[in-house]
VEXSE-657263 format. One line per 5 residues: number of its first residue (from 1); their letters; for each residue x, y, z of C-alpha. Coordinates in nm, 2 decimals. Example, Ala and Ser with C-alpha at 12.3 -4.5 7.8 and 13.67 -1.06 7.14 Angstrom:
2
1 = AS = 1.23/-0.45/0.78; 1.37/-0.11/0.71;
***
This chain:
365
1 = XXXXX = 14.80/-12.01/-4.75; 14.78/-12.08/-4.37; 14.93/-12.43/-4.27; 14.73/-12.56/-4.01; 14.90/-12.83/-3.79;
6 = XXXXX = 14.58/-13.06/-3.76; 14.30/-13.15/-4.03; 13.99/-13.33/-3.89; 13.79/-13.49/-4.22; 13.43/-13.54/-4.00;
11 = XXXXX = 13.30/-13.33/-3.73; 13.10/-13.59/-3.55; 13.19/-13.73/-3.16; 13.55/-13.91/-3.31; 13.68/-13.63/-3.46;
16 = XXXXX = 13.60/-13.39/-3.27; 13.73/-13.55/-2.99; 14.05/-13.59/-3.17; 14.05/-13.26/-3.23; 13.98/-13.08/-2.88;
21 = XXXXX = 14.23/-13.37/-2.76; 14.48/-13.19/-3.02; 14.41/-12.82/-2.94; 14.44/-12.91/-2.58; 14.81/-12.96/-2.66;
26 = XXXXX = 14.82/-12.65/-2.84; 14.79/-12.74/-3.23; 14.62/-12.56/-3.46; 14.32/-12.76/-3.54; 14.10/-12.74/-3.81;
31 = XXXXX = 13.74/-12.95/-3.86; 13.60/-12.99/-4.19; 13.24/-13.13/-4.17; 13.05/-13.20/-4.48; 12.72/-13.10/-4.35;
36 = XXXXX = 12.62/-12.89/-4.05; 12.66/-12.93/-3.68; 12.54/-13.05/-3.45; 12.62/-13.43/-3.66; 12.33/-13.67/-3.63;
41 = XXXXX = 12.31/-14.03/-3.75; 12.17/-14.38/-3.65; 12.37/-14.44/-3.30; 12.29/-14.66/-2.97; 12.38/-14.36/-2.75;
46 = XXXXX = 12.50/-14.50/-2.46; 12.79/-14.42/-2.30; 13.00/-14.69/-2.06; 13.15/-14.56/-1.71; 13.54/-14.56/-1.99;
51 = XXXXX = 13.40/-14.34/-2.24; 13.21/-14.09/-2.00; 13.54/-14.07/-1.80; 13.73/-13.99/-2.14; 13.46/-13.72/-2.21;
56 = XXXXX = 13.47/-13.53/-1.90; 13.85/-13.52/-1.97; 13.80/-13.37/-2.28; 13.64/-13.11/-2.10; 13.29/-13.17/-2.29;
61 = XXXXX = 13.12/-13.33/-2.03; 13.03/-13.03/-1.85; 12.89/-12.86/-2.17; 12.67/-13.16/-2.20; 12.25/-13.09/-2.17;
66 = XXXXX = 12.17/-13.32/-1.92; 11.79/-13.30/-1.97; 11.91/-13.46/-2.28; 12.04/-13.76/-2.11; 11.97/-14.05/-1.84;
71 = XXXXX = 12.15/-14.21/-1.64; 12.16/-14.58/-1.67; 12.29/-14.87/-1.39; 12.36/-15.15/-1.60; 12.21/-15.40/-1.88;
76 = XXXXX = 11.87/-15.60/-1.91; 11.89/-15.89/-2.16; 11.55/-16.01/-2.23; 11.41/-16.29/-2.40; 11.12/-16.42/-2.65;
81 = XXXXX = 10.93/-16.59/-2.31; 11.00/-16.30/-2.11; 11.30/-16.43/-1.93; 11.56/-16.16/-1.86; 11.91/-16.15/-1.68;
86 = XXXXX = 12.03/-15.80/-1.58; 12.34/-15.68/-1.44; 12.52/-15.34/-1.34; 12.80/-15.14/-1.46; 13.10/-15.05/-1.28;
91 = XXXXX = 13.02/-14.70/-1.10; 12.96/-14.47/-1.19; 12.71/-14.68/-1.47; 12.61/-14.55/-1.78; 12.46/-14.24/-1.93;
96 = XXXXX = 12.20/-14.23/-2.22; 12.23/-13.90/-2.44; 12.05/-13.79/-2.75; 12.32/-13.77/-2.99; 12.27/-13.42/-3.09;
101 = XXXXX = 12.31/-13.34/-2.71; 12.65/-13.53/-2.72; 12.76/-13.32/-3.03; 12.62/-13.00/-2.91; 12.86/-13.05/-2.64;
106 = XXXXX = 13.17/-13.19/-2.82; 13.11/-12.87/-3.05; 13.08/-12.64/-2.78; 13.36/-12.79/-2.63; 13.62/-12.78/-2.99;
111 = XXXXX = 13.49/-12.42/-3.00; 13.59/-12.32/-2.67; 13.94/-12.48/-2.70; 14.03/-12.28/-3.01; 13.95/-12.52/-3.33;
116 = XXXXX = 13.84/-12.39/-3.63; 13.52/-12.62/-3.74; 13.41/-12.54/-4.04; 13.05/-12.64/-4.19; 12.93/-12.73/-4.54;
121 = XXXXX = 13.30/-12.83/-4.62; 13.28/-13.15/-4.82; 13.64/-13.32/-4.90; 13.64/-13.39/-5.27; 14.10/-13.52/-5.32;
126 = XXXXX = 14.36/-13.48/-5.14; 14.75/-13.54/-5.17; 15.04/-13.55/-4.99; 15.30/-13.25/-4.98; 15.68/-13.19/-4.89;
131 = XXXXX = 15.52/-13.04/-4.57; 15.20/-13.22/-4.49; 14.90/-13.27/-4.66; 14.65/-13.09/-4.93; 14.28/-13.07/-4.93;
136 = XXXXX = 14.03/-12.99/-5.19; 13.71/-12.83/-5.12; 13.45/-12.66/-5.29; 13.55/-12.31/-5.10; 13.95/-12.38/-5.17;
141 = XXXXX = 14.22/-12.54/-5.05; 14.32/-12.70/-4.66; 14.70/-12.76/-4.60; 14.80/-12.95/-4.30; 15.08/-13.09/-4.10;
146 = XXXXX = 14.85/-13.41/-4.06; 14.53/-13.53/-4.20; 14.28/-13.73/-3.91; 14.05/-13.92/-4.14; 13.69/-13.93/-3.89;
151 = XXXXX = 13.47/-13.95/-4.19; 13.19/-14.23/-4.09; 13.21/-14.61/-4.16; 13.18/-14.56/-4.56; 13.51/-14.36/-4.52;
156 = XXXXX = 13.60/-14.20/-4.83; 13.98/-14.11/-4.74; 14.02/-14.48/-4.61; 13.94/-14.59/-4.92; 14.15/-14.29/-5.14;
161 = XXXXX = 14.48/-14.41/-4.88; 14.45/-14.78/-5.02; 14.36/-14.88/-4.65; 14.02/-15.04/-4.70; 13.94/-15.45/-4.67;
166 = XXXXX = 13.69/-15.58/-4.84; 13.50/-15.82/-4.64; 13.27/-16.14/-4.67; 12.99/-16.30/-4.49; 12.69/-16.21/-4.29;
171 = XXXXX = 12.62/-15.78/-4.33; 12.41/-15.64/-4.06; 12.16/-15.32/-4.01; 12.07/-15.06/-3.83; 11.79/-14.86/-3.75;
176 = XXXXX = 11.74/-14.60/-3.48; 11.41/-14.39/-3.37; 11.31/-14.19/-3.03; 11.00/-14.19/-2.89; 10.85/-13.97/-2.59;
181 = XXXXX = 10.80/-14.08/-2.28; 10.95/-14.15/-1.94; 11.21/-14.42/-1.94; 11.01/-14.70/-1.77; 11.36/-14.87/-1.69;
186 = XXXXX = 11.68/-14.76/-1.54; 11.86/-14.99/-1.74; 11.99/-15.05/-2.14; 11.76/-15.35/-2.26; 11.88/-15.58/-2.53;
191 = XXXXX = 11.56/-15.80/-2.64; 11.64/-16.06/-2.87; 11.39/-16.21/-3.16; 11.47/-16.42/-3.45; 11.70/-16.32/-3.66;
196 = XXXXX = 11.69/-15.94/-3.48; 11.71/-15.76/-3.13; 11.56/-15.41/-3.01; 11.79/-15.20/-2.83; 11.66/-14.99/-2.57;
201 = XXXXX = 11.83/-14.67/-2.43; 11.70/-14.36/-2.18; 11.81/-14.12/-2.36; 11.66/-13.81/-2.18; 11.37/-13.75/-1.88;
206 = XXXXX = 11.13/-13.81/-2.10; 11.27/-13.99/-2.37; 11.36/-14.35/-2.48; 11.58/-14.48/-2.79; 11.46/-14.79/-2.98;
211 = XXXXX = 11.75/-14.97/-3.21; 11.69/-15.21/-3.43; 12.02/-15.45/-3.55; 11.95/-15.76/-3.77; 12.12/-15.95/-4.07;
216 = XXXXX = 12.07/-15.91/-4.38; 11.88/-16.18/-4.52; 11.70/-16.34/-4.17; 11.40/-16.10/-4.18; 11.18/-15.98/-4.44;
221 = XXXXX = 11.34/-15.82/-4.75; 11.11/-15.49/-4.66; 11.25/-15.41/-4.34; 11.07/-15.10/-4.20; 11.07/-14.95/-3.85;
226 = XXXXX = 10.74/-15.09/-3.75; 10.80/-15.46/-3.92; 11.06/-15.49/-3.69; 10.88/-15.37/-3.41; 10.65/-15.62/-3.46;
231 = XXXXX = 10.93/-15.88/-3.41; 10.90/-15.79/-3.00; 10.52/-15.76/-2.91; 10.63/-15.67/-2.56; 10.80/-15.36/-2.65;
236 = XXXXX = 10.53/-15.28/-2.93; 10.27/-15.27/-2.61; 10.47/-15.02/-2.44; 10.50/-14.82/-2.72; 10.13/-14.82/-2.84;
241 = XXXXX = 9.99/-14.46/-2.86; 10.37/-14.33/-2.79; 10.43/-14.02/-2.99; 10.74/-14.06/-3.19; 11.03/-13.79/-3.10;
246 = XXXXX = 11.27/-13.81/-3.42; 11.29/-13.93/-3.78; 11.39/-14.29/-3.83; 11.79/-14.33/-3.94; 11.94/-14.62/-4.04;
251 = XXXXX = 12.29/-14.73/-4.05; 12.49/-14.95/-4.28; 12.67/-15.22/-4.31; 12.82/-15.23/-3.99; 13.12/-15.43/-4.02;
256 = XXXXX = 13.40/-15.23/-4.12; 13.78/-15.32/-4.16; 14.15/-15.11/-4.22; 14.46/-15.27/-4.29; 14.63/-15.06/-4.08;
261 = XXXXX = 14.54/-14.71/-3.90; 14.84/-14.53/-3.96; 15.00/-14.40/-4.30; 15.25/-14.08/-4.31; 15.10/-13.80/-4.17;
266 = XXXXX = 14.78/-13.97/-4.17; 14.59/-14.14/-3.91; 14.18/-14.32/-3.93; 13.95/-14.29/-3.58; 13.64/-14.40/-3.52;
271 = XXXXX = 13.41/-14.59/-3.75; 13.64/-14.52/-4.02; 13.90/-14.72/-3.79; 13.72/-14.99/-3.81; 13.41/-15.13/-3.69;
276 = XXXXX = 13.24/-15.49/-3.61; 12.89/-15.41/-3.46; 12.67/-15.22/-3.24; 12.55/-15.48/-3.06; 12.75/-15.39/-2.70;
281 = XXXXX = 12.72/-15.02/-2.71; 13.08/-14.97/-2.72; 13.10/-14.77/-3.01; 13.13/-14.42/-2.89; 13.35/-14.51/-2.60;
286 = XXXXX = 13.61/-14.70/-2.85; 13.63/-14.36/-3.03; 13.70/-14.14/-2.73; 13.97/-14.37/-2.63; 14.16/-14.37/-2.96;
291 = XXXXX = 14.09/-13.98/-2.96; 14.24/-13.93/-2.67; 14.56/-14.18/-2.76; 14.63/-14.00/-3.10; 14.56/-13.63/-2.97;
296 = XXXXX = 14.85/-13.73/-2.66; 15.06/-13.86/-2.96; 15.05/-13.55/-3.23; 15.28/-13.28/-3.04; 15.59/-13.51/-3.01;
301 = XXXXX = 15.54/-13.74/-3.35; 15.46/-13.38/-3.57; 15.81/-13.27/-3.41; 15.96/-13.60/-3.57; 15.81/-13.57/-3.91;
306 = XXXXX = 15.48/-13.77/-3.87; 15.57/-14.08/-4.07; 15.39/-14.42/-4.01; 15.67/-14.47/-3.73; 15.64/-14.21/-3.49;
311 = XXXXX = 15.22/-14.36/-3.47; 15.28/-14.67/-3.42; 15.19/-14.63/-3.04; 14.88/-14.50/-3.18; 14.79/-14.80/-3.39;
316 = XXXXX = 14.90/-15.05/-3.09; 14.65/-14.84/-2.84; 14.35/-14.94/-3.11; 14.45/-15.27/-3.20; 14.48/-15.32/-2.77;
321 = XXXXX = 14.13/-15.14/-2.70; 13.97/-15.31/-3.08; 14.08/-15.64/-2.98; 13.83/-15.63/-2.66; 13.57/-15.52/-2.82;
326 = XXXXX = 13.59/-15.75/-3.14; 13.62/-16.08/-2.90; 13.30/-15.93/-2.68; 13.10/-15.86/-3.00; 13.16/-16.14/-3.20;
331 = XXXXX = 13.11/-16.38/-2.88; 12.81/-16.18/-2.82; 12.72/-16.19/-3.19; 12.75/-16.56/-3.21; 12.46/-16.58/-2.90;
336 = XXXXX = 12.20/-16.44/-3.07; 12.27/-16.61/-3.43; 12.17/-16.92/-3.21; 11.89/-16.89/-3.00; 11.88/-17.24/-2.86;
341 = XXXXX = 12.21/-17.16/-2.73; 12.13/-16.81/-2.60; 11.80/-16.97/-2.42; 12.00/-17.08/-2.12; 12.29/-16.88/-2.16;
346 = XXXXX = 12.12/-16.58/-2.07; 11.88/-16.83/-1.82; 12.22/-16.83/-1.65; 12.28/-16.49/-1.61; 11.92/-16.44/-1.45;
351 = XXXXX = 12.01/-16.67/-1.18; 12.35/-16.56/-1.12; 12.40/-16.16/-1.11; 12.71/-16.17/-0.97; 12.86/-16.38/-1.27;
356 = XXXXX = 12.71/-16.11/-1.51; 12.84/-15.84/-1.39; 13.19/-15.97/-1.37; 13.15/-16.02/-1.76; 13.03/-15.68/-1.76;
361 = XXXXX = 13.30/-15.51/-1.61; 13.60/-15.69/-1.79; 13.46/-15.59/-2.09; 13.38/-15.19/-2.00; 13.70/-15.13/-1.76;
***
């Protein structure tokens, strides 16, 4: 049986970053992706100034459909009365892209680079050899030097390695629909309600993103794409007569903890690393980071054995890069659980640009 040097459990934008990051290094990489590509799933779909940097290094960029994508300058926060603080991004800004574009392009990219993705290939055990690791699926066996575990928030090898946290408190949603029609802002808008906020993403020439985020618990038990539309009756008239552009997806709960990244021959990225909320737009740009980190890191620690030692740089690049975003979302987080505090927060903001986008490009540089 062939002996790959790199398994990749999830062939969505973590691991196949991690993998194209690999196979630019010259491992033999191998994605095994439980459904078909291109991957598509409940996502914000913005891209910071970081993350698009990361994926034009990855070579993807350049594969990418970009009348599947809009540029965006910077974020809109608006409120229930209508008053909004905006801000831009660091140049080169932001980029809205339909996700399937984004994983068109990551595939195309992986494909091009030599890895071997393979579709309909559904992890069911795995164990650790003398020489790496063992996977079972339903059309036979994967051995490995090293097993990437990519495999979605729910992560079923996170929880299999012992690595999983059970957590308390507060769980929060997500649901995600397009609709068609020109972007009528250049901007990512965040409008907040009680209890839930919209998020609002160009996503193409003629297409917008609508997310919806909320806790579970401060809206009605029923919660259905519309309901929560109803929360924001400014949004709801722009979108009146709108045709709708994809099926509604919804995501689950969000928050999302490991006790460690690393284990022998083994390493978590992405969601499956660990995850606190959508609510910056961060996610995808985390992901390409740590991608990037581990795929530098696989030549030299696979020549040492890949124990939990030779990662460690690994696991201090996520905790550095987590840590930002954890602090940014939480304080962000803690705004909109409290909107009489929020109010003239983001009153604030309005009246001083310049202080917003200071914020704004500590926390995306």
């Amino acid at each position: 049986m062939k002996r790959h040097d790199v398994v990749v459990v999830g062939g969505g934008p973590a691991g196949l970053a991690v993998a194209i990051a690999a196979a630019q290094r010259g491992l033999d990489t191998v994605v095994l992706e439980r459904s078909s590509t291109p991957v598509d799933k409940a996502c914000g779909e913005g891209l910071m100034p970081s993350g698009l940097a990361a994926l034009e290094r990855l070579g993807a960029l350049a594969h990418l459909d970009r009348r599947e994508s809009s540029p965006f300058v910077g974020i809109r926060y608006v409120q229930e009365d209508g008053t909004t603080a905006e801000g831009k991004l660091p140049a080169p800004g932001g980029l809205g892209v339909r996700r399937l574009a984004l994983s068109t392009a990551l595939v195309t990219r992986a494909r091009e680079v030599g890895v071997d993705l393979r579709e309909y290939s559904q992890v069911v055990a795995h164990q650790r050899t003398d020489e790496g690791v063992m996977l079972e699926t339903p059309t036979g066996a994967v051995q490995a030097r090293f097993l990437v575990a990519a495999d979605g928030l729910a992560s079923p090898l996170r929880r299999a390695e012992g690595l999983d946290v059970a957590l308390d408190g507060p769980r929060r949603f997500g649901l995600r629909r397009h609709f068609r029609c020109v972007p009528w802002t250049p901007y990512v808008e965040v409008h907040f309600a009680s209890g839930v906020e919209a998020y609002v993403t160009p996503a193409g020439a003629e297409r917008v993103g609508i997310a919806f985020l909320w806790e579970a618990g401060t809206v009605a038990e029923r919660v259905g794409f519309e309901a929560l539309l109803a929360h924001f009756p400014r949004l709801a008239e722009k979108l009146a007569g709108v045709e709708p552009d994809s099926q509604v997806r919804g995501a689950g709960p969000l928050a999302r903890v490991a006790r460690t990244r690393v284990a022998d021959r083994f390493a978590l990225v992405g969601d499956a690393a660990g995850y606190v909320d959508a609510v910056t737009g961060e996610g995808l740009t985390l992901a390409f980071a740590c991608a990037e980190s581990l795929g530098a890191l696989l030549p030299d620690a696979l020549a040492k054995g890949a124990g939990r030692d030779t990662l460690m740089p690994y696991e201090r690049t996520f905790q550095r890069v987590f840590r930002k975003y954890s602090w940014t979302t939480h304080g962000l987080l803690m705004l909109a659980r409290r909107p009489r505090l929020r109010r003239p927060v983001v009153r604030l903001l309005g009246h001083s640009p310049w202080l917003f986008e200071r914020i704004l490009a500590a926390v995306v540089t």
